[in-house]
C-alpha positions as CSV (number, residue, x, y, z in Angstrom):
1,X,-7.3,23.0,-35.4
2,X,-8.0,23.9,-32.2
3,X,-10.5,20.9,-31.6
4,X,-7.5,18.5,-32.5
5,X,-5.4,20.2,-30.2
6,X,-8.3,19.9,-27.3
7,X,-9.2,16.7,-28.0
8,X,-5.1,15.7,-27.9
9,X,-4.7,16.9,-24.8
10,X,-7.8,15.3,-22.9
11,X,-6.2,12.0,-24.6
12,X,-3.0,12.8,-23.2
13,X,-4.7,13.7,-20.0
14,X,-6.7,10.3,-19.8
15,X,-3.9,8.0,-20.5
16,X,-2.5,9.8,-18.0
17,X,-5.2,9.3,-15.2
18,X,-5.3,5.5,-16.7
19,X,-1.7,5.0,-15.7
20,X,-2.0,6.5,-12.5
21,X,-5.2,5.0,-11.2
22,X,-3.2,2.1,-12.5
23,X,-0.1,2.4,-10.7
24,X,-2.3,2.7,-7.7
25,X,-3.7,-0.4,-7.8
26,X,-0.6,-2.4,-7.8
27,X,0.8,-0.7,-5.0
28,X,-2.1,-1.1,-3.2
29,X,-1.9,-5.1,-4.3
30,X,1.4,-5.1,-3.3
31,X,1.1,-3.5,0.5
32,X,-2.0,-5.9,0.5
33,X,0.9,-8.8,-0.5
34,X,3.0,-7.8,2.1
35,X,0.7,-7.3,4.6
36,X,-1.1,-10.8,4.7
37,X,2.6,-12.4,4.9
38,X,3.3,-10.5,8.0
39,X,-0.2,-11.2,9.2
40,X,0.9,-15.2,8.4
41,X,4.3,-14.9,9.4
42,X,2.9,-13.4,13.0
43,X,0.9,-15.8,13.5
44,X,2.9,-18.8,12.7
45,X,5.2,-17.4,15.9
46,X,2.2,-16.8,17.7
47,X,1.9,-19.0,21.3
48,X,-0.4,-21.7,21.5
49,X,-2.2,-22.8,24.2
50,X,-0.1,-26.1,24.4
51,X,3.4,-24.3,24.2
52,X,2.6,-21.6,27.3
């Protein structure tokens, strides 16, 4: 009985982790979004040479 109940909660504890590590990942896909259309957006306002 007390294996089943060990062995539950490590489950519980690893689906857990799983969804977190998870979670992190499409933040960090996200902020990675974002950031490259600022970086494009920046540098579509960006002064040429020709326009100065």
């Amino acid at each position: 009985m007390a294996d089943n109940y060990l062995e539950n909660q490590y489950d519980a504890y690893l689906a857990r982790k799983a969804k977190k590590e998870q979670q992190k990942k499409l933040l960090f896909k996200k902020q990675l979004k974002a950031y490259k259309e600022r970086m494009e957006r920046e540098k579509a306002n960006r002064p040429t040479d020709e326009n100065r």
